[in-house]
FIVO-825290 format. One line per field, with one value per residue: residue in one letter; x, y, z of N, C-alpha, C, O in turn. Coordinates in nm, 2 decimals. Each point is the difference from the previous one (the first is absolute). Layout:
BEGIN
res = (a/...)
nxx = (X/...)
nyy = (Y/...)
nzz = (Z/...)
caxx = (X/...)
cayy = (Y/...)
cazz = (Z/...)
cxx = (X/...)
cyy = (Y/...)
czz = (Z/...)
oxx = (X/...)
oyy = (Y/...)
ozz = (Z/...)
This chain:
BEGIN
res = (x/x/x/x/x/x/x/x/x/x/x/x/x/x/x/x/x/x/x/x/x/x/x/x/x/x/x/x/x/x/x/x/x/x/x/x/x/x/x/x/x/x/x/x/x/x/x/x/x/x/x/x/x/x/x/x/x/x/x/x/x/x/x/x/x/x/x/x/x/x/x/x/x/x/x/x/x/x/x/x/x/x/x/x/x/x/x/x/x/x/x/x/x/x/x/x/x/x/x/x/x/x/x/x/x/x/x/x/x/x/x/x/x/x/x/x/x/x/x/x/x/x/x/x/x/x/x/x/x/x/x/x/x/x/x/x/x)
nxx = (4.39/-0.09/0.01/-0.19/-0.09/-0.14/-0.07/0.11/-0.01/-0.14/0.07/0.15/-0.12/-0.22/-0.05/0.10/-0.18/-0.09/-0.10/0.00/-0.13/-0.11/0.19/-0.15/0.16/0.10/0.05/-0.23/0.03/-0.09/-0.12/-0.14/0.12/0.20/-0.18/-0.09/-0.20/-0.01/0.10/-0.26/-0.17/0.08/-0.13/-0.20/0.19/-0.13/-0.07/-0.19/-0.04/0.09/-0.22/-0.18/-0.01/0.06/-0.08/-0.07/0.04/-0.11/-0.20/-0.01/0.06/-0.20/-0.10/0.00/0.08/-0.19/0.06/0.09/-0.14/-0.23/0.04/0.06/-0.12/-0.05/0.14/-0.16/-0.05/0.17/-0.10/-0.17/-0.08/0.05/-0.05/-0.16/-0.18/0.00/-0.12/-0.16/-0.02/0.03/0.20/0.07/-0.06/0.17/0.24/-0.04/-0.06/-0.25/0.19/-0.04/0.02/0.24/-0.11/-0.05/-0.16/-0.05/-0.02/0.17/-0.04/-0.19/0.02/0.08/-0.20/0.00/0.11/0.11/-0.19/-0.10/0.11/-0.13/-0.14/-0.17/-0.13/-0.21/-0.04/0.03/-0.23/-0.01/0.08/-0.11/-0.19/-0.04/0.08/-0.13/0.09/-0.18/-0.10)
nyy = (-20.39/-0.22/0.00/0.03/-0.09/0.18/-0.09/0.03/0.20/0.18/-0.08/0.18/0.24/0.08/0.01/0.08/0.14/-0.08/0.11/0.23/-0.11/0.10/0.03/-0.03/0.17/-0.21/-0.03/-0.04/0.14/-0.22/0.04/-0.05/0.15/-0.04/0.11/-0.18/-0.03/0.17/-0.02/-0.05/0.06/0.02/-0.15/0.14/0.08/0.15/-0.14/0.10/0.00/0.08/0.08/-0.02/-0.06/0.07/0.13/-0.01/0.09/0.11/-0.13/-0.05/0.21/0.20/-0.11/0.05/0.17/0.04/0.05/0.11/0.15/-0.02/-0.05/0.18/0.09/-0.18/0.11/0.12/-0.09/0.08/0.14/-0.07/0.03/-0.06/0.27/-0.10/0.21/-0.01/-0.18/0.11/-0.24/0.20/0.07/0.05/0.22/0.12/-0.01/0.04/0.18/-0.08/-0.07/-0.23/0.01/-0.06/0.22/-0.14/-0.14/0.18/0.13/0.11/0.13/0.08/-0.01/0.19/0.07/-0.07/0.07/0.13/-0.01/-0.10/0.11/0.23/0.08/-0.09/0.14/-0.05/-0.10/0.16/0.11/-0.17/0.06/0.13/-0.10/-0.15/0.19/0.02/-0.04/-0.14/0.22)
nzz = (0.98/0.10/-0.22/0.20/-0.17/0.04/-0.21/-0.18/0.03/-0.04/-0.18/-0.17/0.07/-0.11/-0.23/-0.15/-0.05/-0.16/0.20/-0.04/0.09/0.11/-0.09/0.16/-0.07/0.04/-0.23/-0.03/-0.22/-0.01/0.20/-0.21/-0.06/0.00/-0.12/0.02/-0.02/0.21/0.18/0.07/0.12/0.20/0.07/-0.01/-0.08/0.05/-0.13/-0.05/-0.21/-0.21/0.05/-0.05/-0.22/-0.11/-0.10/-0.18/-0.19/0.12/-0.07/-0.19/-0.09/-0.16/-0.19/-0.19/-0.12/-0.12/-0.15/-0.16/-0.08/-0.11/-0.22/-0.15/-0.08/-0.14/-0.20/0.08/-0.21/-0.11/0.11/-0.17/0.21/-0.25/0.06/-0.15/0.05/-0.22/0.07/-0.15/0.04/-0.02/0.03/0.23/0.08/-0.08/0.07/0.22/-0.04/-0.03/-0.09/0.04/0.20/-0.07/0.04/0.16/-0.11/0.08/-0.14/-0.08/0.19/-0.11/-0.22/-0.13/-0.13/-0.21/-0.09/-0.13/-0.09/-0.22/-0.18/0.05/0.13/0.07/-0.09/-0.08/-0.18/-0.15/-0.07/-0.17/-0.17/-0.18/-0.12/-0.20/-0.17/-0.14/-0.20/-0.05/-0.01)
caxx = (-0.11/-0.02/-0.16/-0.09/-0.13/-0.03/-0.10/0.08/0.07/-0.08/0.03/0.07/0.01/-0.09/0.06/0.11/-0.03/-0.09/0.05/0.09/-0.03/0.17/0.01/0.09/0.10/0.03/0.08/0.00/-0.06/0.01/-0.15/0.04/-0.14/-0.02/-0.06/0.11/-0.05/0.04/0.11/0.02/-0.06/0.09/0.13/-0.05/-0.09/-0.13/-0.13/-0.04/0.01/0.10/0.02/-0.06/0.09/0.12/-0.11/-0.04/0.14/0.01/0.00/0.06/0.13/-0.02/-0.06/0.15/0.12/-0.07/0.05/0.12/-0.08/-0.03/0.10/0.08/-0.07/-0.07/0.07/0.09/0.11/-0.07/-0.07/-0.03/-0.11/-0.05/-0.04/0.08/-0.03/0.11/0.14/-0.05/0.10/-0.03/0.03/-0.01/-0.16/-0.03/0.03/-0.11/-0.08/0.06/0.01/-0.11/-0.06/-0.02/-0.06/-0.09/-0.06/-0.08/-0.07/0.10/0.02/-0.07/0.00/0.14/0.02/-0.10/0.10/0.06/-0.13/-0.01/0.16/0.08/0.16/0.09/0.00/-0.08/0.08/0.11/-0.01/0.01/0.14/0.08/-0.08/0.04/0.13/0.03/0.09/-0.13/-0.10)
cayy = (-0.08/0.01/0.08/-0.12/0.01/-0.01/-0.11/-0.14/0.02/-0.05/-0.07/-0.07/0.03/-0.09/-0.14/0.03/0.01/-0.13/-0.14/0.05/0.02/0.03/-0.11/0.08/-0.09/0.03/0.09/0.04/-0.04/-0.01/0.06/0.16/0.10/0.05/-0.19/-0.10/0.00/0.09/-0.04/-0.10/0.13/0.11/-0.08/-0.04/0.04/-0.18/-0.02/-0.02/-0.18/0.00/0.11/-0.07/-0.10/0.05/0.02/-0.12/-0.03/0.10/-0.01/-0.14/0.07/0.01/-0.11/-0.08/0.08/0.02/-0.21/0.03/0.09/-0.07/-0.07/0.05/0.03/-0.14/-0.03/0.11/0.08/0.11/-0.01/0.14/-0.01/0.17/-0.02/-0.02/0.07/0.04/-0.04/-0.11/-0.05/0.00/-0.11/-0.15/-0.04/0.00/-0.11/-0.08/0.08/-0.05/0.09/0.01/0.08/0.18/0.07/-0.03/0.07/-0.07/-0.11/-0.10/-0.01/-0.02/-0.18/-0.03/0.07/-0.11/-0.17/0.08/0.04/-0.09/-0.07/0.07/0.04/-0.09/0.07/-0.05/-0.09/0.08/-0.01/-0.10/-0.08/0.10/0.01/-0.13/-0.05/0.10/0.12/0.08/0.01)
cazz = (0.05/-0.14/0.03/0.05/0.02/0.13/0.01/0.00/0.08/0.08/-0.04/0.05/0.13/0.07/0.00/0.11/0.14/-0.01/0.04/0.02/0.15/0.06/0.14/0.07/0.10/0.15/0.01/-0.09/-0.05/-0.15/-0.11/-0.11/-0.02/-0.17/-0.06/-0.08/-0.08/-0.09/-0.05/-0.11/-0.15/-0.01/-0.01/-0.10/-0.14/-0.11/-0.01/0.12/-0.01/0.04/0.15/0.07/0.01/0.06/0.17/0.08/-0.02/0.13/0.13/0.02/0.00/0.22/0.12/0.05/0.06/0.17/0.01/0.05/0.10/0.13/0.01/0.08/0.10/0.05/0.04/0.04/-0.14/-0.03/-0.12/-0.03/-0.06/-0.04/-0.19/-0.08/-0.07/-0.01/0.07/-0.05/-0.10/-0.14/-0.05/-0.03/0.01/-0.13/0.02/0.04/-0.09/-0.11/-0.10/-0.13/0.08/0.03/-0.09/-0.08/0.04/0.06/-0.04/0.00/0.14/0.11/0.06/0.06/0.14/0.04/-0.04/0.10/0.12/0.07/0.08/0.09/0.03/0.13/0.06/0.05/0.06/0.04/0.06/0.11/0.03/0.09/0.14/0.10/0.10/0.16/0.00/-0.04/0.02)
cxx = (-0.10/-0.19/-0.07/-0.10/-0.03/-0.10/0.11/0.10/-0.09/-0.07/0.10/0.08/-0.05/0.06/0.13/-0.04/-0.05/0.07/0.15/0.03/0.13/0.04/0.12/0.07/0.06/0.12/-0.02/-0.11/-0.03/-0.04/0.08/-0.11/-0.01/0.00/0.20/-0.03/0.05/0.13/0.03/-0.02/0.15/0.14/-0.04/-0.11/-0.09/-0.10/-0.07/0.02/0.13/0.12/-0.08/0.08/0.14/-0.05/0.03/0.20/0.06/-0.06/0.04/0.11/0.00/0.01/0.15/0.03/-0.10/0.01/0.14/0.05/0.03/0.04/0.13/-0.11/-0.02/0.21/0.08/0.08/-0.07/-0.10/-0.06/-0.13/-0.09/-0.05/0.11/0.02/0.20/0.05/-0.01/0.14/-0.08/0.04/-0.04/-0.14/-0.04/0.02/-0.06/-0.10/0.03/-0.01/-0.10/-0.11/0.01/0.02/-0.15/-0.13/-0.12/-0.11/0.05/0.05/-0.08/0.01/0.12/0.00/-0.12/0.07/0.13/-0.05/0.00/0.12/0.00/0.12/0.05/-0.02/-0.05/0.14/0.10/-0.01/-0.10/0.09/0.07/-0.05/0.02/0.13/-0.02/-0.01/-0.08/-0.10/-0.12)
cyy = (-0.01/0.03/-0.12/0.04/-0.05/-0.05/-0.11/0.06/-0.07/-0.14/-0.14/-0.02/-0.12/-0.13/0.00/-0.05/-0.09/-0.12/0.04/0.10/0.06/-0.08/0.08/-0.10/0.05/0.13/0.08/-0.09/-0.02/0.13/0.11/0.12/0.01/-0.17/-0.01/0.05/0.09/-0.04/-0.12/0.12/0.04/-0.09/-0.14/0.02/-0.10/0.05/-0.05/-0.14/-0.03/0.04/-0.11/-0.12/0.07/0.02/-0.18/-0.09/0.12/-0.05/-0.12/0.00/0.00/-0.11/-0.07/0.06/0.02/-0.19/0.00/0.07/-0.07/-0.14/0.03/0.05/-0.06/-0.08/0.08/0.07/0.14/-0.01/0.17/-0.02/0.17/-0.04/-0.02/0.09/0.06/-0.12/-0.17/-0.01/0.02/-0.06/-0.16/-0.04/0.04/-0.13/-0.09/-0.02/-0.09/0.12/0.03/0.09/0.11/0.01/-0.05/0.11/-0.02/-0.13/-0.11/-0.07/-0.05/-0.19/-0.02/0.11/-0.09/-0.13/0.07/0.03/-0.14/-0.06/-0.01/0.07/-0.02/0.13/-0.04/-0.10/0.03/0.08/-0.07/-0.05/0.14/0.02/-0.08/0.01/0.18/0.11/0.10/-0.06/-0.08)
czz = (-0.12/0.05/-0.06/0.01/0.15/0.03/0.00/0.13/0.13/0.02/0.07/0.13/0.07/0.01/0.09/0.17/0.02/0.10/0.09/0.16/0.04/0.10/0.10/0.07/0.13/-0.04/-0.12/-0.07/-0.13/-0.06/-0.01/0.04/-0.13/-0.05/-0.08/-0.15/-0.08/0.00/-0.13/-0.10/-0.03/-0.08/-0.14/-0.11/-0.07/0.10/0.18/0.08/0.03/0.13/0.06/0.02/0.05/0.16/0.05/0.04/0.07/0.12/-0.02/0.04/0.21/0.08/-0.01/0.08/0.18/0.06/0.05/0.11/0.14/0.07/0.09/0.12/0.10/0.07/0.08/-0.06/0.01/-0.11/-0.02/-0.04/0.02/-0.09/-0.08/-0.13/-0.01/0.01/-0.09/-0.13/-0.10/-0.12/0.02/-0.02/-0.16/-0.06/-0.04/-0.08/-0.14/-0.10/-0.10/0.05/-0.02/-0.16/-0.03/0.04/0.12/-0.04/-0.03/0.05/0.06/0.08/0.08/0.18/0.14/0.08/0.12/0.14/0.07/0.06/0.12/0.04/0.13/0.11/0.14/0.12/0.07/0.13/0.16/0.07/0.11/0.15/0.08/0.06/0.11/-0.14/-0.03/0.08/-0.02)
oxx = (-0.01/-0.06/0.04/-0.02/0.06/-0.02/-0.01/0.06/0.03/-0.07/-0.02/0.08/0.06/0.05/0.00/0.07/0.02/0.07/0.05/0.08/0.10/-0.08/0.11/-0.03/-0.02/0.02/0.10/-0.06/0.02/0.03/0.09/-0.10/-0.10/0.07/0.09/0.10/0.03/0.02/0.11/0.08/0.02/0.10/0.07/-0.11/0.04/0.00/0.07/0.02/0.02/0.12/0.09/0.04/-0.01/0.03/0.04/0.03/0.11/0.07/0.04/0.04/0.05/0.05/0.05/-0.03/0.06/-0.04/0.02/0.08/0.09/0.00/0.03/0.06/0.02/0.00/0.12/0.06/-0.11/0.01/0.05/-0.03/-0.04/-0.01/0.12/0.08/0.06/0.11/0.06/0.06/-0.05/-0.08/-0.05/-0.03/-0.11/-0.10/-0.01/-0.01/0.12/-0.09/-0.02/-0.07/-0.09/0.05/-0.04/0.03/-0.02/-0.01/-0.06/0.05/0.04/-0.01/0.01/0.08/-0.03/-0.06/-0.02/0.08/0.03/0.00/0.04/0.11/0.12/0.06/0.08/0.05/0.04/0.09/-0.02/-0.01/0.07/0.06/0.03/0.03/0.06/-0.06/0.04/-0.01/-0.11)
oyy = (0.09/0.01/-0.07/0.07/-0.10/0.01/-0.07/-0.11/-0.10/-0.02/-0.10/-0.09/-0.07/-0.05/-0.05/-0.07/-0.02/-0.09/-0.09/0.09/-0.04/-0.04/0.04/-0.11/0.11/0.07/0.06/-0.09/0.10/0.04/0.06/-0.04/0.03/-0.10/0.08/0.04/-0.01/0.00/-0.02/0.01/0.01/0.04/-0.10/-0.03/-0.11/0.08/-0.06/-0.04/-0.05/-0.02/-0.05/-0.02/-0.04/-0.07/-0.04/-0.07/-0.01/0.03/-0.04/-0.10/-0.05/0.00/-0.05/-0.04/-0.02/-0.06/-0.05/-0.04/-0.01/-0.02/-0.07/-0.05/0.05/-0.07/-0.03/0.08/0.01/-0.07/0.09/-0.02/0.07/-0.10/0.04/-0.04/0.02/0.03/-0.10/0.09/-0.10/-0.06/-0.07/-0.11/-0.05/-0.05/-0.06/-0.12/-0.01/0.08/0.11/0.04/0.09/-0.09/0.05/0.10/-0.12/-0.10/-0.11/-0.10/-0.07/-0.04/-0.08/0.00/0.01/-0.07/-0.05/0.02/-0.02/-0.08/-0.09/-0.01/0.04/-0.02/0.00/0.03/-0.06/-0.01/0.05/-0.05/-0.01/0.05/0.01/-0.07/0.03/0.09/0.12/-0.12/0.03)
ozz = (-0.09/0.11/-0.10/0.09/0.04/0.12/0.10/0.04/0.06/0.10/0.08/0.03/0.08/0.10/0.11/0.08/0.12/-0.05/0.06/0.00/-0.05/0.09/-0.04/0.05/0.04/0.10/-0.04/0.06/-0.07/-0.11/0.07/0.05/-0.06/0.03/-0.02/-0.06/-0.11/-0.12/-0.07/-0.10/-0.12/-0.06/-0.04/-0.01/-0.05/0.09/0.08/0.11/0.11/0.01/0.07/0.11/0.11/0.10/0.11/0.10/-0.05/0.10/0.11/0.07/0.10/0.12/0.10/0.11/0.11/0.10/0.10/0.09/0.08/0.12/0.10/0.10/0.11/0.11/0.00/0.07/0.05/-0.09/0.06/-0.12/0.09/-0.06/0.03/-0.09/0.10/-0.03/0.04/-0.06/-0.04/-0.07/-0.09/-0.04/-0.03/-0.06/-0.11/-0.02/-0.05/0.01/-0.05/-0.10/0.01/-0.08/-0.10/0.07/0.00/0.05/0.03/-0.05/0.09/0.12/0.09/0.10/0.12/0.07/0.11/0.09/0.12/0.10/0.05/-0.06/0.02/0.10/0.09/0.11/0.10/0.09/0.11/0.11/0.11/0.10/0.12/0.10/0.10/0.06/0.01/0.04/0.05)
């Protein structure tokens, strides 16, 4: 595990949590007790910045997969709406991830964690869409 100044930990917690509500479902539910964030800390070395953008390419990941979700939900298929702490494709969400990104430094970062922010990440939507069919709260 690697060691974080606890002003940029705190930090980058906060941001994590920004906009992020739990949403309870009819069998279960999206919300974590432990933030997403610290599994981004645990599963990536760089910079705070670089943990933030990755944060944001982790719930883009969420809002697909609670979109599939509920979907199956919405079709009578099985589906699994939980936390997702342990059970996230890592791989494919690094992936995702443009490469020029990692090693740099925060500062270096900063326009790029800006610009990442404003993309969105479909959460929001995601789960609207989960409420409009019955599967959350």
């Amino acid at each position: 595990m690697k060691t974080i100044a606890t002003a940029s930990m705190g930090v980058t917690v906060a941001l994590s949590l920004v906009g992020t509500a739990p949403a309870f479902a009819v069998g279960g539910s999206f919300h974590c007790d432990r933030p997403p964030i610290m599994e981004v800390m645990e599963q990536v070395d760089g910079s705070s910045a670089l943990q933030s953008i990755v944060n944001q390419y982790l719930v883009r990941w969420e809002a697909r997969n609670a979109t599939e979700q509920c979907q199956a939900y919405a079709d009578g298929r099985p589906y699994d709406i939980s936390c997702m702490n342990g059970r996230r494709d890592w791989p494919a969400i690094l992936a995702s991830v443009p490469k020029d990104y990692f090693g740099r430094s925060n500062e270096s970062l900063a326009a790029a964690v800006r610009d990442e922010k404003r993309k969105g990440n479909g959460l929001r939507e995601a789960m609207a869409y989960c409420r409009s069919v019955g599967a959350i709260k």
